[in-house]
PAZAPA-4460 file (N, C-alpha, C; in steps of 0.05 Angstrom, whole numbers, plus 32768, in hexadecimal, padded with zeros to 4 digits):
% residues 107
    n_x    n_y    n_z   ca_x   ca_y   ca_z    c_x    c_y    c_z   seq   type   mol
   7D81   80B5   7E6C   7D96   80A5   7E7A   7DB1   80B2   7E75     1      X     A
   7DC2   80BB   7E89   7DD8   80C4   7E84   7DE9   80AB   7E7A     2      X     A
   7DFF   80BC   7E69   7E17   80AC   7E57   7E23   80A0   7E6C     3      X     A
   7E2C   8087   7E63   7E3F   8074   7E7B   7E64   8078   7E70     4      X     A
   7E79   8081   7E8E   7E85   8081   7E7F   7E93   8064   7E76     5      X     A
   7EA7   806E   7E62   7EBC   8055   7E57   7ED2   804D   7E67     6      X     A
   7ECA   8034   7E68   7EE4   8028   7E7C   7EEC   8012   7E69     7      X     A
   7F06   7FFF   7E6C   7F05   7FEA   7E6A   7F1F   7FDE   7E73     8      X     A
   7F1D   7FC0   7E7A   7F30   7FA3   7E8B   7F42   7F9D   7E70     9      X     A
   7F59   7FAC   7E81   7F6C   7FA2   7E6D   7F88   7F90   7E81    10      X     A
   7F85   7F79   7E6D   7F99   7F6A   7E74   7FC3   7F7F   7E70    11      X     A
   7FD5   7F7A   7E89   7FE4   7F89   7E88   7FFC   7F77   7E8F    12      X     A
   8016   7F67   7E88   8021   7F57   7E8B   8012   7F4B   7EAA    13      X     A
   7FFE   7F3C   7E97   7FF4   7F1D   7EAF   7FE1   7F28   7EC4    14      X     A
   7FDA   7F3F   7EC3   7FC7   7F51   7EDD   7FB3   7F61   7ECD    15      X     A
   7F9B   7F5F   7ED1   7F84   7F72   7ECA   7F81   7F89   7EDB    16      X     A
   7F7E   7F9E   7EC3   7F7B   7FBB   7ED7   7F5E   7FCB   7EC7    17      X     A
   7F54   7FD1   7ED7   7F33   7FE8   7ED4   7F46   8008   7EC7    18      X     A
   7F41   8006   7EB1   7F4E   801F   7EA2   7F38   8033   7E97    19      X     A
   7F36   8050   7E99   7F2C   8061   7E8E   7F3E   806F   7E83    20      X     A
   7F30   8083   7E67   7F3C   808F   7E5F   7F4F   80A3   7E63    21      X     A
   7F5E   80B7   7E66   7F6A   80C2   7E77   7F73   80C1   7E8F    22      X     A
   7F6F   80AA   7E93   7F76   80A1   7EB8   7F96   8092   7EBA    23      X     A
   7FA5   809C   7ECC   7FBA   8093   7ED3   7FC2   807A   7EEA    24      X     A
   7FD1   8062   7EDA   7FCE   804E   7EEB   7FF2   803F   7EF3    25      X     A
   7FF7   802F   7EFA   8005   8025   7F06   8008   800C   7F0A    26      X     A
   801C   7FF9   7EFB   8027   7FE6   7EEF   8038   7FD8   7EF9    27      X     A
   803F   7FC6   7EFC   8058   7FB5   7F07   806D   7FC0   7EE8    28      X     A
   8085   7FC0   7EEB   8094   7FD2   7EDB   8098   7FC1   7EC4    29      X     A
   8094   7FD2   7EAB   8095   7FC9   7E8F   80B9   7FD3   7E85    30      X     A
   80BE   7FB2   7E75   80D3   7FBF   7E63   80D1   7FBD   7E50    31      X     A
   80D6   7FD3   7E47   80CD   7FEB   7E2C   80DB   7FFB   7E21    32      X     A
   80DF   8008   7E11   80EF   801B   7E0A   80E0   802E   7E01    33      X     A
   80C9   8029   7DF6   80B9   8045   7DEA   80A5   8051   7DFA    34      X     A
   80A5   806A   7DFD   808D   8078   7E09   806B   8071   7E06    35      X     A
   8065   8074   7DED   8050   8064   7DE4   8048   804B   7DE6    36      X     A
   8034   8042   7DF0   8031   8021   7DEE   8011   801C   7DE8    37      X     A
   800E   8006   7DDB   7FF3   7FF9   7DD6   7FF1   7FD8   7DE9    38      X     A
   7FD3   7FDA   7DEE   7FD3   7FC3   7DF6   7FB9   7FC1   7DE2    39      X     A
   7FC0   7F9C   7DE1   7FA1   7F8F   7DD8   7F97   7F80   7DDE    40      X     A
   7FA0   7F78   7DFB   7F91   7F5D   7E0B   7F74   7F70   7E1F    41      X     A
   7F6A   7F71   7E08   7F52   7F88   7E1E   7F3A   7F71   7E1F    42      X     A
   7F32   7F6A   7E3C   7F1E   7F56   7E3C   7F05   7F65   7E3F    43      X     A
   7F00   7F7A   7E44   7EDD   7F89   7E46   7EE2   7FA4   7E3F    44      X     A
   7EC8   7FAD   7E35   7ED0   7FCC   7E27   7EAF   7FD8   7E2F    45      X     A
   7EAE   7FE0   7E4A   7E94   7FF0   7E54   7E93   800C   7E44    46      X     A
   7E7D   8019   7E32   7E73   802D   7E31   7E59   802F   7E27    47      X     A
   7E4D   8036   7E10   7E3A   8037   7E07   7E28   801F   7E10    48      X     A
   7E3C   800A   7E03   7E30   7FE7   7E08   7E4A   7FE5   7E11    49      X     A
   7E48   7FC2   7E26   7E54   7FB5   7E2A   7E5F   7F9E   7E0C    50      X     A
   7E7C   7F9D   7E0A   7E83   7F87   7DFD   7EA1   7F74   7E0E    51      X     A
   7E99   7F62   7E10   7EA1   7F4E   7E21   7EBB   7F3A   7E0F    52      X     A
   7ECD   7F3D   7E13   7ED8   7F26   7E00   7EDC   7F06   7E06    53      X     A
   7EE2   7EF6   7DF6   7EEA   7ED3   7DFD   7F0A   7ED3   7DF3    54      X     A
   7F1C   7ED1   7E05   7F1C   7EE4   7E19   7F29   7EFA   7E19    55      X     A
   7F27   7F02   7DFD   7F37   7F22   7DF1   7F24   7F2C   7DDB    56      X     A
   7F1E   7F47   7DE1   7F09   7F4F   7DC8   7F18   7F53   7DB1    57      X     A
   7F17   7F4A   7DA2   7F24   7F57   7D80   7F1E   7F6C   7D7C    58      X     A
   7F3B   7F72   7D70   7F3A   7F8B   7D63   7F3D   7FA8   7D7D    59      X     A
   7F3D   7F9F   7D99   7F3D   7FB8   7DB0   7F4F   7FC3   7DB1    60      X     A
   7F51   7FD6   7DB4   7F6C   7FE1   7DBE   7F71   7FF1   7DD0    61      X     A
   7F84   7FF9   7DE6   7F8B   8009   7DFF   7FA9   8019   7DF2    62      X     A
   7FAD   8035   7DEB   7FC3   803C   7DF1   7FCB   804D   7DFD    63      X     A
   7FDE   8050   7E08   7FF3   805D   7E22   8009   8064   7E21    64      X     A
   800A   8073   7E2E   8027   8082   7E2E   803A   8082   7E4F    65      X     A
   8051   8079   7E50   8064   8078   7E6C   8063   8098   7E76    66      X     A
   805D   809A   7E84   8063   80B6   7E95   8080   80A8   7EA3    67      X     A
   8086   8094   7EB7   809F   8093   7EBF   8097   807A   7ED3    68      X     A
   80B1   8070   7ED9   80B5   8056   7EEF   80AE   8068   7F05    69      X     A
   80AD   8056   7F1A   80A8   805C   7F32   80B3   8047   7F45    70      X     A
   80AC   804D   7F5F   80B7   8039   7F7C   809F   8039   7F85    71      X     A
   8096   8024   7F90   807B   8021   7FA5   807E   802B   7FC3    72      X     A
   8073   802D   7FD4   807D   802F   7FE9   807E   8013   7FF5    73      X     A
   8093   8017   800D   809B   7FFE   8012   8090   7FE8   8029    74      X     A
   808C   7FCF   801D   807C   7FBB   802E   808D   7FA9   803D    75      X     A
   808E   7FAA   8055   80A8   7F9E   8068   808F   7F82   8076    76      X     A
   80AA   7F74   8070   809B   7F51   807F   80AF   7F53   808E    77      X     A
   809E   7F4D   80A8   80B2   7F47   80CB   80B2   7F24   80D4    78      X     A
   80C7   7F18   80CA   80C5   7EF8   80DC   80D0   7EF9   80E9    79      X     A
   80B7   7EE5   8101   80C0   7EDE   811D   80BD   7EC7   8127    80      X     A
   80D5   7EB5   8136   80C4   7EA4   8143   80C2   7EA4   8160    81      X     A
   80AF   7E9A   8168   80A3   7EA7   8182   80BD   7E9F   819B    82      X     A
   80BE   7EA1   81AE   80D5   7E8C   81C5   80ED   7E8B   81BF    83      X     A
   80F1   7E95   819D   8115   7E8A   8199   8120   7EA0   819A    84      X     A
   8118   7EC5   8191   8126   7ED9   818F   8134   7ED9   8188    85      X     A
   8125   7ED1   816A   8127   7ED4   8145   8119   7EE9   8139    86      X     A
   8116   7EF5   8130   810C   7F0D   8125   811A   7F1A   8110    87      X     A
   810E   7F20   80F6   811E   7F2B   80E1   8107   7F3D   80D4    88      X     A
   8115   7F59   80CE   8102   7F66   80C0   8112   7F6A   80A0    89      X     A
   80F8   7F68   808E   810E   7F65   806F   80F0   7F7E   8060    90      X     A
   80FB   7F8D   804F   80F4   7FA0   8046   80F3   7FA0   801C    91      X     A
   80D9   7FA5   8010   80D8   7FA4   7FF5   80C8   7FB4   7FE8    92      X     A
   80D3   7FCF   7FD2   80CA   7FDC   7FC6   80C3   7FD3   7FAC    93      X     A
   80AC   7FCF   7FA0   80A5   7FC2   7F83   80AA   7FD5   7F6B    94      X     A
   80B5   7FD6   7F5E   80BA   7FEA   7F48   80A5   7FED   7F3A    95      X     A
   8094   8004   7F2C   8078   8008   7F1C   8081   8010   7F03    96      X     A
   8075   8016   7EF2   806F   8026   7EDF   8057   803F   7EE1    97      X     A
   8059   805A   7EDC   803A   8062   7EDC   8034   805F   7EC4    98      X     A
   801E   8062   7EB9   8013   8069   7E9D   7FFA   8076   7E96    99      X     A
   8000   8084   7E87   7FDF   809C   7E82   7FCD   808B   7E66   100      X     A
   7FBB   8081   7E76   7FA8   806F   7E59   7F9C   8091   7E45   101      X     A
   7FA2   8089   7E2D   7F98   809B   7E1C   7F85   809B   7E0F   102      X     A
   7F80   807F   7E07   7F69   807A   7DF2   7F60   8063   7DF3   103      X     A
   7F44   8050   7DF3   7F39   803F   7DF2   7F2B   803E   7DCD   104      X     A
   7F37   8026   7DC5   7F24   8026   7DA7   7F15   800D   7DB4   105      X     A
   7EF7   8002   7D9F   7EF7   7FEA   7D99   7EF0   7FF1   7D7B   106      X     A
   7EF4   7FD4   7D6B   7EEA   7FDC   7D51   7ED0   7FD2   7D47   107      X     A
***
């Protein structure tokens, strides 16, 4: 049976994201000051075995490092109402974070 790889659902201010190791992801924007960061709200830790937490596994850990902010591209809402020739177009870029996941522990 081939090896499964390691993933795991880590909670990220209030949003769960599917993280692998070396994989780069994308955040609603953190304030922070340090490059380095740990998280430890990790609710599942897929590899060998599954371990599941209620509703945080002890002892897990996710850490990461900021590569840099970012801009989303931009999502424009058009209101109209039909007969009156009303129409407004309004325009919003979400600010990100990227981040490069480095390491998955559990203990």
């Amino acid at each position: 049976m081939p090896k499964r790889k390691m993933y795991a659902i880590v909670e990220i201010e209030k949003k769960q994201y599917k993280i692998e190791k070396d994989s780069v992801i994308e955040v609603e924007k953190l304030k922070v000051e340090k490059r380095k960061l740990s998280f430890d709200k990790v609710l599942l830790v897929s590899g060998e075995n599954i371990v599941i937490g209620r509703p945080y596994i002890k002892g897990a850990k996710v850490s990461a490092v900021i590569l840099r902010d970012i801009k989303a591209k931009k999502v424009i809402a058009f209101k109209t109402k039909r007969r009156k020739g009303y129409h407004r177009k309004i325009g919003h870029r979400q600010t990100l974070t990227k981040i490069k996941i480095e390491d998955i522990k559990v203990k």
